[in-house]
C-alpha positions in Angstrom: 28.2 110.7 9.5 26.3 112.2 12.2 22.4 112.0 13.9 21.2 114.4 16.0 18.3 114.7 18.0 15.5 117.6 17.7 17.7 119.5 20.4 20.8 119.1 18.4 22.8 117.1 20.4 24.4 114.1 18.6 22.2 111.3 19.0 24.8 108.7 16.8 27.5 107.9 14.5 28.4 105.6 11.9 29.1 105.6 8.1 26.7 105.6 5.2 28.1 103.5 2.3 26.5 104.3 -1.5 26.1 100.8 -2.9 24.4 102.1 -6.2 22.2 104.9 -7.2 19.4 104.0 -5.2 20.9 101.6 -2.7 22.8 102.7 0.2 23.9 100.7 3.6 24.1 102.5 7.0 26.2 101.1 10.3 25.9 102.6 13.3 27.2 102.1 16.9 26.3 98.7 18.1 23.9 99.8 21.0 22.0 102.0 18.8 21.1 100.1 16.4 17.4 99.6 16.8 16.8 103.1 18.3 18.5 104.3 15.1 16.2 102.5 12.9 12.7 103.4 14.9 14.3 106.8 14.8 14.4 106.5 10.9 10.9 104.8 10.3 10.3 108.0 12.5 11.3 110.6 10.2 10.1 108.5 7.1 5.9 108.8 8.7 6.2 111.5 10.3 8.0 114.1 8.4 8.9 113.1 4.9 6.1 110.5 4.2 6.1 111.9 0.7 9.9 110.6 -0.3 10.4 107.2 -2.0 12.3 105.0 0.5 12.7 102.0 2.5 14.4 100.6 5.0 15.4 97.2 6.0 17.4 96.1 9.2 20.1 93.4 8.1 22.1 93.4 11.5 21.5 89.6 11.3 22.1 89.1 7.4 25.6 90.5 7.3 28.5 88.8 8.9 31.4 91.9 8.9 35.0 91.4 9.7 37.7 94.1 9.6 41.2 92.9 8.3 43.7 96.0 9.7 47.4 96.4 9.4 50.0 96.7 7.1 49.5 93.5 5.3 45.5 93.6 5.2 45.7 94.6 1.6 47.6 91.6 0.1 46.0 89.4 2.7 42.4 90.5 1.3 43.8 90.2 -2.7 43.9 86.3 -1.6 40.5 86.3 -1.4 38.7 89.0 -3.8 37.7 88.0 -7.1 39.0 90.0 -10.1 39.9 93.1 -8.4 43.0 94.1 -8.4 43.4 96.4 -4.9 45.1 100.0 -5.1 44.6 102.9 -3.7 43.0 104.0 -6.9 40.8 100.6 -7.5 39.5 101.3 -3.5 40.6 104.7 -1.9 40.3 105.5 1.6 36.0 105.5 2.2 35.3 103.6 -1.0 32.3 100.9 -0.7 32.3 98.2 -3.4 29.7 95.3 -3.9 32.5 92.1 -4.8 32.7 88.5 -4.3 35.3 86.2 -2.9 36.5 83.0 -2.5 35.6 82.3 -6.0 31.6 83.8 -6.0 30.7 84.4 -2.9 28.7 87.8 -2.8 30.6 90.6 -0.3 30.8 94.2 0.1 34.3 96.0 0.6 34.8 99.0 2.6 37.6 100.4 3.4 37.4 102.2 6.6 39.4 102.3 9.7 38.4 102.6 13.4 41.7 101.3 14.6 43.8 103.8 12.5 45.3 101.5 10.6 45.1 100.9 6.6 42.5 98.6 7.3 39.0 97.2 5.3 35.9 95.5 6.4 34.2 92.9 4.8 31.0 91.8 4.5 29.4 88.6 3.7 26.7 87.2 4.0 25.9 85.5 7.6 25.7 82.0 6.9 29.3 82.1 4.7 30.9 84.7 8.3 32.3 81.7 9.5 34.4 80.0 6.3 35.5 83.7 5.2 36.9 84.6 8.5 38.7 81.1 8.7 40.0 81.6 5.0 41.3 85.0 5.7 43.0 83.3 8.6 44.5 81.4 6.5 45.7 84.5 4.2 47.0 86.2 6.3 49.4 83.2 7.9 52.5 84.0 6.2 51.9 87.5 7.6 51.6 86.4 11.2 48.0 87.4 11.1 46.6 88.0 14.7 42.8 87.9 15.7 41.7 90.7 18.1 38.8 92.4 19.8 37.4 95.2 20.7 39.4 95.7 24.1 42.3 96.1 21.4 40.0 98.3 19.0 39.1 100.3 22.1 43.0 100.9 23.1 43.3 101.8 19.3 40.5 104.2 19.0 41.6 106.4 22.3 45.3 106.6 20.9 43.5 107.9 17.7 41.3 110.2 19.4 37.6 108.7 18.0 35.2 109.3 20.4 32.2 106.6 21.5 30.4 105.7 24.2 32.0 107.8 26.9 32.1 110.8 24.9 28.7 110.3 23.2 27.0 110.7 26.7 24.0 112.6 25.4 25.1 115.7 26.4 27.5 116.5 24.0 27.2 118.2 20.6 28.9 117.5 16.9 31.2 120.3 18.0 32.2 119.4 21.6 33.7 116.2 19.9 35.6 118.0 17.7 33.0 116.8 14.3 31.6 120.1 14.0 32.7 120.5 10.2 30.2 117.6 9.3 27.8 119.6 10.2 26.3 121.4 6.8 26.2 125.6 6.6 23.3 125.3 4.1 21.2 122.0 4.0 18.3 121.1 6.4 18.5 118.2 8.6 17.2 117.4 12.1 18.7 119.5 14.9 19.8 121.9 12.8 18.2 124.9 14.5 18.2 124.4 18.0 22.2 123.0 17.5 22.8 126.5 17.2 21.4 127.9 20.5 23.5 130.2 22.8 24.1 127.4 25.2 25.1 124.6 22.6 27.8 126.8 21.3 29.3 128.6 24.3 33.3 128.8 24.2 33.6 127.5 27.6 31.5 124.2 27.4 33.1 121.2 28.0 34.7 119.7 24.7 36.9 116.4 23.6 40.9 116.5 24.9 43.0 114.1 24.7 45.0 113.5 28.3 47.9 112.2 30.1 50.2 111.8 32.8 52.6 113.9 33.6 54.0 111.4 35.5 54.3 108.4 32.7 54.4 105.9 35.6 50.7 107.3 37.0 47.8 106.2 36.1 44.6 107.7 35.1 41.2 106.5 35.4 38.0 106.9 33.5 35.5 108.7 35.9 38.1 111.3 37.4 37.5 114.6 37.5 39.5 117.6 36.3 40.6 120.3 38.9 42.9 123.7 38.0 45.7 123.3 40.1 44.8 125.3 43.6 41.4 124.3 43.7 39.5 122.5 46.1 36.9 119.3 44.7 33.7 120.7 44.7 30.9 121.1 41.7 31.7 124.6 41.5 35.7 124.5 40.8 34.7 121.1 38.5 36.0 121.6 34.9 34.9 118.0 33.2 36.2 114.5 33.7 38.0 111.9 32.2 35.6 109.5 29.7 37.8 107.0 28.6 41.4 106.0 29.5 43.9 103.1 28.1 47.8 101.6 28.3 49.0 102.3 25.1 51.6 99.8 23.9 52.5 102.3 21.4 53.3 105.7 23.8 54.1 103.0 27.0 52.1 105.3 29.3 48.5 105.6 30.3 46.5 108.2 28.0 43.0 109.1 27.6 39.7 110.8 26.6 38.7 114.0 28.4 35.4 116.4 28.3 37.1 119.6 29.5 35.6 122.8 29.9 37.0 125.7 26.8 39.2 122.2 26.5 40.7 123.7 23.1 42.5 126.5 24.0 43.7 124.3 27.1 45.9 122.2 25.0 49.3 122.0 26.8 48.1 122.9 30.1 48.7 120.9 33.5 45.4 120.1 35.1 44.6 117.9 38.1 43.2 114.5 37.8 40.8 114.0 41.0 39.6 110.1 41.7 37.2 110.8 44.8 35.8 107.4 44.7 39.8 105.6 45.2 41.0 109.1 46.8 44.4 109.3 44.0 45.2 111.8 42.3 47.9 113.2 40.0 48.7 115.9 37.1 47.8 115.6 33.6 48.6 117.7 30.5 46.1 118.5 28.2 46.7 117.8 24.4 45.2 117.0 21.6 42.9 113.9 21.1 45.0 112.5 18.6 47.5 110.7 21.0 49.5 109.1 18.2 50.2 109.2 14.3 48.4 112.7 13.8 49.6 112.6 10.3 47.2 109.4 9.5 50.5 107.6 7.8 49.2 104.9 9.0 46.0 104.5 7.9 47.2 105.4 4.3 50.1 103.6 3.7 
């Protein structure tokens, strides 16, 4: 899901998990996590004081792990108790409450930032360390592989999610391409002023995916994006690169791009401008989605 600020530009994002009827988990990026909560206590006070709710911060209760891959499936039914996993026992965004390990008390989701079939798993903090170790140990005979989030972050740009660099705190739900989360008919903060004649100009700069014309250049985050006969100035500017990797998958260097009217760019040849180490090279435009468009991955 999405949170946007008063003036409708996207404040965070993260996942909402219903864990029963009147129990429901949020995550959210890890930098915002207090600002989302004060943001929420907020709203509670000072605009819906009347509704029936709570909220509790268990950043530090929770120790959460996500298994991806091909094998994180019948590496995780090592674990689970008396769950037999399917894609009809846990589809693709399902949240259970389980245990493991014979009893101990978990949550399942299965969500993927990496684009893999993937899950996370939840336990609670003092039991993080044994459960990662055991599904270590699970996962063995699989030639399990720990990594971290200079991996994730080389998986997430070849999938096209956005973060950090792209939720700069100029950019709306439909600059980054997440427009359609966005609900025609309920009310929710931001709603109006998302709307206004400058938030939803064709020509603003939106999410691209980018890359080298060249597969032996490399790009770099921070480089602006020049039509091809124009001089670097602000005034011939047309956005700028906000995240760039190696992908071990494509063997090239790809990236993230806010380009102005980016969408109907998709194909062109733009230049890449690095002022700051004075390089500079061609880049096609394309979509975000560097690699597996068709998500066969993340549901096989």
């Amino acid at each position: 899901g999405l949170m946007l600020r008063e003036d409708g530009i996207v404040y965070d994002d993260g996942t909402t998990s219903r864990l029963a009827e009147d129990h429901y988990v949020m995550t959210t990026t890890t930098a915002n996590a207090a600002k989302v909560m004060s943001q929420m206590e907020f709203a509670h006070q000072a605009l819906w004081p009347d509704l029936d709710v709570t909220y509790v911060s268990v950043t530090e209760q929770w120790a959460q792990m996500a298994v991806a891959g091909p094998k994180s499936r019948p590496t995780l039914q090592k674990l689970v108790d008396g769950l037999t996993m399917t894609d009809e026992t846990v589809p693709y965004m399902a949240a259970k409450e389980i245990t493991v390990m014979g009893g101990v008390p978990a949550r399942l989701f299965r969500l993927s930032f990496s684009g893999e079939h993937a899950y996370e798993l939840a336990v609670p903090a003092d039991y993080g360390n044994m459960v990662a170790r055991a599904v270590m140990q699970a996962g063995a005979e699989f030639d399990i592989t720990p990594y971290g989030v200079e991996a994730l972050s080389i998986m997430r740009i070849e999938k096209g999610h956005v973060a950090g660099g792209e939720l700069n705190g100029t950019t709306t739900a439909t600059d980054l391409g997440l427009g359609k989360m966005m609900s025609q008919k309920k009310d929710y903060i931001g709603r109006m002023l998302a709307g206004r004649e400058g938030l939803v100009d064709s020509n603003r700069q939106c999410v691209v995916g980018i890359r080298p014309v060249d597969v032996n250049d490399r790009i770099r985050a921070g480089s602006h994006l020049l039509n091809q006969g124009d001089k670097p100035s602000m005034a011939d500017d047309q956005g700028y690169v906000t995240s760039v990797a190696w992908s071990p998958m494509l063997n090239m260097w790809l990236g993230l791009a806010l380009l102005a009217n980016g969408r109907a760019r998709h194909g062109d040849v733009i230049r890449i401008w690095d002022g700051l180490r004075g390089t500079e090279t061609l880049g096609e435009i394309c979509d975000p989605i560097h690699f597996d468009r068709e998500n066969k991955r993340l549901h096989a």
